[in-house]
C-alpha positions as CSV (number, residue, x, y, z in Angstrom):
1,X,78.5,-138.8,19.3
2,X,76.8,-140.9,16.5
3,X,76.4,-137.8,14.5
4,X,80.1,-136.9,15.3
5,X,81.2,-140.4,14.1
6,X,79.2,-140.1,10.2
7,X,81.0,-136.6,9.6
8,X,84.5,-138.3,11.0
9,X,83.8,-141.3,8.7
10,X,82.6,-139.0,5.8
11,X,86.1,-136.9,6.3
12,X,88.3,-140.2,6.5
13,X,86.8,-141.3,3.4
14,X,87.4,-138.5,1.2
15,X,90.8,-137.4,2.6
16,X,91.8,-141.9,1.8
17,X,90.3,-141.8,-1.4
18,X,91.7,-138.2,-2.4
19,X,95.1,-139.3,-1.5
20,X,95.0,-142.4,-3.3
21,X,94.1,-140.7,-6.5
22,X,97.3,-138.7,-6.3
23,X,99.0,-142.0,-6.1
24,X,100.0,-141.5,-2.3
25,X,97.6,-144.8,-1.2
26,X,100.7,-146.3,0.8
27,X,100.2,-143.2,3.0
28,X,96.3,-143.1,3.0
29,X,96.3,-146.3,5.4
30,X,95.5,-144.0,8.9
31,X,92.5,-142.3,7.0
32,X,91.3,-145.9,5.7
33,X,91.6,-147.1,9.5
34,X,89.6,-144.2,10.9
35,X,87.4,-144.0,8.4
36,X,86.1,-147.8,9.2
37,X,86.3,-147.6,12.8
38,X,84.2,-144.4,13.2
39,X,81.8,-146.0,10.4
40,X,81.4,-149.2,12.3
41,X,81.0,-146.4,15.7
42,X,78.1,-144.5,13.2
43,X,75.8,-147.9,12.6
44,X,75.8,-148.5,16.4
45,X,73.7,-145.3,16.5
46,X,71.0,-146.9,14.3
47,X,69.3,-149.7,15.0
48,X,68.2,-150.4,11.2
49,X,72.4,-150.8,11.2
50,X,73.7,-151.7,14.5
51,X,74.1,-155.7,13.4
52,X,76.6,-154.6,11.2
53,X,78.8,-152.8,13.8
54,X,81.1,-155.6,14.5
55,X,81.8,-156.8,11.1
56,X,82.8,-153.0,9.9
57,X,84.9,-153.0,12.9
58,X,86.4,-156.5,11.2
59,X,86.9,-154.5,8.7
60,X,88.9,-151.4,10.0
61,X,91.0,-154.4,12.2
62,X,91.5,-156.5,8.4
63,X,92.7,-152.8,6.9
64,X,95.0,-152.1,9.8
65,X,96.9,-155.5,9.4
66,X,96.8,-154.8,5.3
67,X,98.9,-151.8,6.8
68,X,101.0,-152.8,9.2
69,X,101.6,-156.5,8.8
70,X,104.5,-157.0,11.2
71,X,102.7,-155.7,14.2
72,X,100.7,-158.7,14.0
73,X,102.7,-161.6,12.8
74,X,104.6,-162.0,16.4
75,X,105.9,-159.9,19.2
76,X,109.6,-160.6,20.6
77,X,110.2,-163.9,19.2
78,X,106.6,-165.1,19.8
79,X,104.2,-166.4,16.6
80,X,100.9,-164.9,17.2
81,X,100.2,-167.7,14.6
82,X,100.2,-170.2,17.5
83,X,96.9,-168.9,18.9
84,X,94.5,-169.8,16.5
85,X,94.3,-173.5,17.7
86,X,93.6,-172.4,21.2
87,X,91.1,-169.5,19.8
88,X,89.2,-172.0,17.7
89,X,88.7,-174.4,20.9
90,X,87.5,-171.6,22.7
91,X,85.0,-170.7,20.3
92,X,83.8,-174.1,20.4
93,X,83.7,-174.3,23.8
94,X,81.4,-171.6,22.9
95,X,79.3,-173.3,20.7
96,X,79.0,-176.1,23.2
97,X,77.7,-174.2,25.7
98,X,75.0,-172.3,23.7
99,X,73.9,-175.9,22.4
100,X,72.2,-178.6,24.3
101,X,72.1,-182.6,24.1
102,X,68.7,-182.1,22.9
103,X,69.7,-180.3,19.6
104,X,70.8,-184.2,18.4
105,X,67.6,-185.2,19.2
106,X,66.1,-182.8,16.3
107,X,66.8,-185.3,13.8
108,X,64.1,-188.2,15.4
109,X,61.8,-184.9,14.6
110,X,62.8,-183.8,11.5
111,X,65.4,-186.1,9.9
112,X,64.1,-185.2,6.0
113,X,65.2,-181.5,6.5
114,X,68.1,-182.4,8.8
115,X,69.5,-185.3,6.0
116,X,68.6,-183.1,3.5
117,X,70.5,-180.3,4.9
118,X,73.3,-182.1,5.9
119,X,74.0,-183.7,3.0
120,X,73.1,-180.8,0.4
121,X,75.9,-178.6,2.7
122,X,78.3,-181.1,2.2
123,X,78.0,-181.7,-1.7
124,X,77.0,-178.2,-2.8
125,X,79.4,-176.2,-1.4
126,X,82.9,-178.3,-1.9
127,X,81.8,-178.6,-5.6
128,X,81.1,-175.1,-5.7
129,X,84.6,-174.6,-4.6
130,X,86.2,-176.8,-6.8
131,X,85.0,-175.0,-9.7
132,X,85.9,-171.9,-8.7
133,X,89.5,-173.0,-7.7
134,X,89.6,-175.0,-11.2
135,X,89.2,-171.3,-12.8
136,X,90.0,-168.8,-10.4
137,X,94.4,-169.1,-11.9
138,X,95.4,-169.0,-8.7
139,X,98.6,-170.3,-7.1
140,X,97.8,-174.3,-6.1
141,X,98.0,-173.5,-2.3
142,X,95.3,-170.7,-2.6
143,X,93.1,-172.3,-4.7
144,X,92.9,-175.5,-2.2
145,X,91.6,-172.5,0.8
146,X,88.8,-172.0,-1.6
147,X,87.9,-175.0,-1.6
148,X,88.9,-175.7,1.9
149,X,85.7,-173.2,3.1
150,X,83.7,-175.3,1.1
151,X,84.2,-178.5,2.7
152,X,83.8,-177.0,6.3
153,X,80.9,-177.5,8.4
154,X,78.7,-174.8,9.6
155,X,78.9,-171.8,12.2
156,X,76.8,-170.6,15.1
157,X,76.5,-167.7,12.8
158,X,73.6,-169.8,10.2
159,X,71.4,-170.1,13.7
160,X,71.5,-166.2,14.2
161,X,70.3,-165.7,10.9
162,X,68.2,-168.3,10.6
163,X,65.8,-166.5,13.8
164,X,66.2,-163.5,11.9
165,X,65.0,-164.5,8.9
166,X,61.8,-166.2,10.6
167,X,63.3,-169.4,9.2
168,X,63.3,-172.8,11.1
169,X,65.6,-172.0,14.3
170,X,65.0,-176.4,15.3
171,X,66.0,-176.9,12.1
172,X,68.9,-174.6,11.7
173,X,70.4,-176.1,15.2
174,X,70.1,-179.5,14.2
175,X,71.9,-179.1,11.3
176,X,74.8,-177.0,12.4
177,X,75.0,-179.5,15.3
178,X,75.3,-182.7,13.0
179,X,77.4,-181.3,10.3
180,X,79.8,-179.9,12.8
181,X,80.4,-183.4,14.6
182,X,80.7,-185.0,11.3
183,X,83.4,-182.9,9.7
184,X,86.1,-184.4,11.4
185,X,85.8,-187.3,9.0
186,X,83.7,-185.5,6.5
187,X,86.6,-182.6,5.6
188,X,89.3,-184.1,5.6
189,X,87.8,-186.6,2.7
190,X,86.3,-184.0,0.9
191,X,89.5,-182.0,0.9
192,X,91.7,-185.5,-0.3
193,X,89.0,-186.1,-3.2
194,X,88.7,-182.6,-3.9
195,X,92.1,-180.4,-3.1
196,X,94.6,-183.4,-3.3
197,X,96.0,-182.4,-6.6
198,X,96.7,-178.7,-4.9
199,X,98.2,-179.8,-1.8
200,X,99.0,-182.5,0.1
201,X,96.6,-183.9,2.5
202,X,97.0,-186.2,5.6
203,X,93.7,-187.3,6.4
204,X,94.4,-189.1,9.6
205,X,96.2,-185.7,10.7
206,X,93.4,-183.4,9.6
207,X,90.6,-185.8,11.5
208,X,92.6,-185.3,14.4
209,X,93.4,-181.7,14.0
210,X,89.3,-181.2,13.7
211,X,88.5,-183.6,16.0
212,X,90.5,-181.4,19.0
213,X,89.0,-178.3,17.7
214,X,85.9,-179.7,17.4
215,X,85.0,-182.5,19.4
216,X,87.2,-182.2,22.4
217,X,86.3,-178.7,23.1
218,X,82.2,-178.9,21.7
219,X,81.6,-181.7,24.0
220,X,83.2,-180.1,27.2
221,X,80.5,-177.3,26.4
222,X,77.6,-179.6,26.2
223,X,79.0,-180.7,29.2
224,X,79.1,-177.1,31.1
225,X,75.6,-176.2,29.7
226,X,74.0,-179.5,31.4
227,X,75.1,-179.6,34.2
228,X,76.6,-175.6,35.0
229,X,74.4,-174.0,32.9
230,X,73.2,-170.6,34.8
231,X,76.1,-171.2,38.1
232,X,78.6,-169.3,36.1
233,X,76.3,-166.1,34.5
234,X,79.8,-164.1,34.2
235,X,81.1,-167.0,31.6
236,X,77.6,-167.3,29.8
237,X,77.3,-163.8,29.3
238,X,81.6,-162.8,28.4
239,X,81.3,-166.1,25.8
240,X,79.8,-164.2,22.7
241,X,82.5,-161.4,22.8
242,X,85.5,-163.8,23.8
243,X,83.9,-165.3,20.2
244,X,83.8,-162.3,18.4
245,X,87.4,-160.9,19.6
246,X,88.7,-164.5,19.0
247,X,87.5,-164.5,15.0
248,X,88.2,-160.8,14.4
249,X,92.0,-161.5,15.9
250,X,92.2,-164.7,13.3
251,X,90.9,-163.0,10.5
252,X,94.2,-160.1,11.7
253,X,96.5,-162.9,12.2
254,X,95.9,-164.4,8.8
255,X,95.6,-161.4,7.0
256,X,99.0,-159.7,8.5
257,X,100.7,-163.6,7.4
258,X,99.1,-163.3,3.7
259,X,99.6,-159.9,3.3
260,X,101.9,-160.0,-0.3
261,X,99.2,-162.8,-1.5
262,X,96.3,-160.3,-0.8
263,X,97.7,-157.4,-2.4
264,X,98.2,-159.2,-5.6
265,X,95.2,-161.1,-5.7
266,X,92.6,-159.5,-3.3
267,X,90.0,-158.5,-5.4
268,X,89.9,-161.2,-7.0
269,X,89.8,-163.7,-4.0
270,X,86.6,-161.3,-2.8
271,X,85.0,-161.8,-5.9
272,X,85.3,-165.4,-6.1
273,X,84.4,-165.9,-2.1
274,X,81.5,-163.8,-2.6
275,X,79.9,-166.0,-6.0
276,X,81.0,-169.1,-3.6
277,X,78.7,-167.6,-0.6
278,X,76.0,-166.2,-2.9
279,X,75.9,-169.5,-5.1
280,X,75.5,-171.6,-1.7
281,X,72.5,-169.2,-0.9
282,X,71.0,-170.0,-4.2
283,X,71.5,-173.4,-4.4
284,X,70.6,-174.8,-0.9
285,X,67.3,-172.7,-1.2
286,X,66.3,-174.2,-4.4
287,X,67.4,-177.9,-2.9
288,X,64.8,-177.6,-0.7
289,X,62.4,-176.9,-3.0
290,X,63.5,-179.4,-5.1
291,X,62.6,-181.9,-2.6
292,X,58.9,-180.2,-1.5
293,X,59.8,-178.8,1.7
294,X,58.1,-175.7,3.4
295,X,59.2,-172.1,2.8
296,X,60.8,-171.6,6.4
297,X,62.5,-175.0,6.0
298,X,64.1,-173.9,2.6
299,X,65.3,-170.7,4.0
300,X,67.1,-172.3,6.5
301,X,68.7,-174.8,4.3
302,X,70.0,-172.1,2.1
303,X,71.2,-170.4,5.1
304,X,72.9,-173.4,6.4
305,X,74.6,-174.3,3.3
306,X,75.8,-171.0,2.0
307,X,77.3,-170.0,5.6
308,X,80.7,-171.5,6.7
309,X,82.7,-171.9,9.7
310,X,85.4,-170.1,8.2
311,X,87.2,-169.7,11.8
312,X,87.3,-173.6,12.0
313,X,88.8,-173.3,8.0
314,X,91.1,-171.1,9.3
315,X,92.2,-173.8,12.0
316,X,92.9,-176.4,9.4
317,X,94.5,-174.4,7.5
318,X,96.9,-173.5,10.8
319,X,97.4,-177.6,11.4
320,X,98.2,-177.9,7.6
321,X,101.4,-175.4,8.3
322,X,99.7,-173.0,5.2
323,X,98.0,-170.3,6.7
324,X,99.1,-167.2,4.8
325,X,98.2,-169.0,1.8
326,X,95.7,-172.1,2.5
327,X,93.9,-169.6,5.2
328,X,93.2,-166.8,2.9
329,X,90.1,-167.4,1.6
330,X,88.6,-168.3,4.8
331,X,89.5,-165.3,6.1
332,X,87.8,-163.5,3.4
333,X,84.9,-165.5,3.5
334,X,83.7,-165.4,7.0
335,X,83.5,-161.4,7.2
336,X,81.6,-161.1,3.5
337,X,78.9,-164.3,4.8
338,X,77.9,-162.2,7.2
339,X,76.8,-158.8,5.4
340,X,75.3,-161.0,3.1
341,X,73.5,-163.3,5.5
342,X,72.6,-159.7,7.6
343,X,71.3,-158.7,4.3
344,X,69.4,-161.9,3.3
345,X,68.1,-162.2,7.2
346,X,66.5,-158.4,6.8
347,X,64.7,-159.4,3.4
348,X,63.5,-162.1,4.5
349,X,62.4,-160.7,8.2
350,X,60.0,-158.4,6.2
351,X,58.8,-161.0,4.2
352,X,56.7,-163.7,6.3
353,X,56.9,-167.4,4.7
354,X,53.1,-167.7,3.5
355,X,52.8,-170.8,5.9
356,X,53.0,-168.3,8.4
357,X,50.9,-165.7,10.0
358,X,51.8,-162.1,9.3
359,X,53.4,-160.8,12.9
360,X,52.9,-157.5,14.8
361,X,55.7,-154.9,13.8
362,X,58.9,-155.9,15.3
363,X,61.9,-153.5,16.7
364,X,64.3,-153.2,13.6
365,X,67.0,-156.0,13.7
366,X,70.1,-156.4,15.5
367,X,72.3,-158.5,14.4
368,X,75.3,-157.9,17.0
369,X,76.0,-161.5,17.4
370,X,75.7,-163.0,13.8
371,X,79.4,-164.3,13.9
């Protein structure tokens, strides 16, 4: 079947790409489609591959809605727009679950790479994305998503890649846990200081928008892992894929919504999202060594500042009443952070910090739930 699925996606290709080069690309949108889904079917079949299964199939789902926008803007009346909210508390619940009271603890333990990582997220990043909003040319509203993504906190998705790249998992939690509970009154001043010349911004309203995505729905997780943790295997097993369906069907809903904005400036939004990811990498690793701290612990802080939590972006950018336009690079950026953290977790995995002992061979990575 695997086998089947590389000559399908090798077919699909050629038959998209021949068709567009005799100008018929509108019509080469089936072929594009199958060509990703049976790609994304292919790496399942490899284990050297497999982690980047889902994020192909984000792919295939991202080209679909590029297609066919108005299957997935609403149905009979009804704004699929209207879920994100209620997806983005979900996947905190999420979070909440998979995280423990404990994790807060990790800064009595470490609090010079938690503080530094903290703080080096929060500064690197949104000046990162005011730069590149400053030069990108971009209409005002699409700029300020730019640098929206960089004044959001972390994912769940850093931690994933953190263990895989044998950098500090503590450390990784910590952080992701503190900068997540902070950003309701973190963002929203970052974006004022930062994006308030673009659009407008309502602080008050933005703390509260992030504060019941975030707090509200994080803290009834902490909640469920203390004291039903294990009573309810069904829900702590069905969480990671509710997760994954509920930021692949964002990433659709936004990219159906901004579908004339992406077509005119796509490529370059991808370039721009992908020096904004790359430069976070750069940066927060070099931070760390700035300051003297260990190999693992530098890893993870440039993990943990150049990975977003683009769904939680996309959620503002819902609450702000802007999502084909503010949303769009946060929809862009969540998908590319995670090949590029997939392939920064991989180098890495073969490449012990020198502080550590050299491990027995390992099965080759899988990655399944890096978002």
């Amino acid at each position: 079947m695997y086998k089947a699925a590389w000559i399908v996606a090798a077919v699909s290709l050629s038959v998209a790409i021949g068709m567009a080069l005799m100008g018929q690309l509108a019509s080469a949108g089936p072929f594009f489609i199958l060509f990703f889904a049976a790609l994304a079917l292919a790496f399942r079949g490899s284990e050297a591959l497999r982690g980047f299964a889902y994020t192909i199939m984000i792919f295939a789902a991202v080209t679909t809605a590029l297609y066919y926008p108005a299957y997935f803007v609403d149905l009979n009346g009804f704004k699929f727009s209207k879920l994100i909210t209620p997806l983005i508390q979900l996947i905190m619940f999420g979070m909440g679950t998979s995280m423990s009271f404990g994790d807060f603890v990790g800064v009595v333990k470490m609090p010079k790479g938690v503080i530094l990582g903290v703080v080096s997220h929060f500064i690197i990043m949104p000046l990162i994305g005011f730069t590149l909003a400053s030069v990108s040319g971009f209409p005002p509203e699409i700029a300020a998503g730019i640098i929206l993504i960089g004044c959001s906190p972390n994912g769940m998705a850093s931690n994933v890649i953190s263990y895989l790249a044998k950098a500090n998992l503590a450390l990784s939690i910590t952080i992701t846990a503190f900068s997540t509970m902070l950003a309701p009154f973190v963002t929203p001043m970052l974006m004022k200081l930062y994006a308030g010349a673009l659009v407008d911004i309502n602080v008050l309203d933005m703390t509260w928008d992030i504060a019941r995505m975030v707090i509200l729905p994080i803290g009834a997780g902490l909640l469920f892992n203390k004291f039903l943790s294990g009573k309810a295997k069904w829900l702590d097993e069905a969480m990671p894929y509710v997760s994954m369906f509920g930021i692949g069907f964002i990433i659709v809903i936004i990219t159906a919504a901004g579908h004339n904005s992406l077509l005119t400036i796509g490529p370059a939004l991808i370039g721009l999202v992908l020096l904004h990811n790359l430069s976070g990498y750069f940066l927060g690793y070099w931070s760390g060594r700035l300051f003297g701290m260990s190999e693992r612990d530098c890893r993870t802080i440039a993990i943990e500042v150049g990975m977003q939590n683009g769904g939680l972006a996309s959620g503002i950018a819902k609450g702000m009443g802007k999502i084909a336009t503010v949303g769009l690079a946060p929809a862009v950026f969540g998908p590319l952070m995670n090949v590029t953290g997939s392939i920064l977790a991989s180098w890495w995995h073969r490449r012990p910090p020198q502080e550590m002992p050299v491990p027995t061979p390992e099965p080759a990575l899988n990655t399944n739930n890096a978002l």
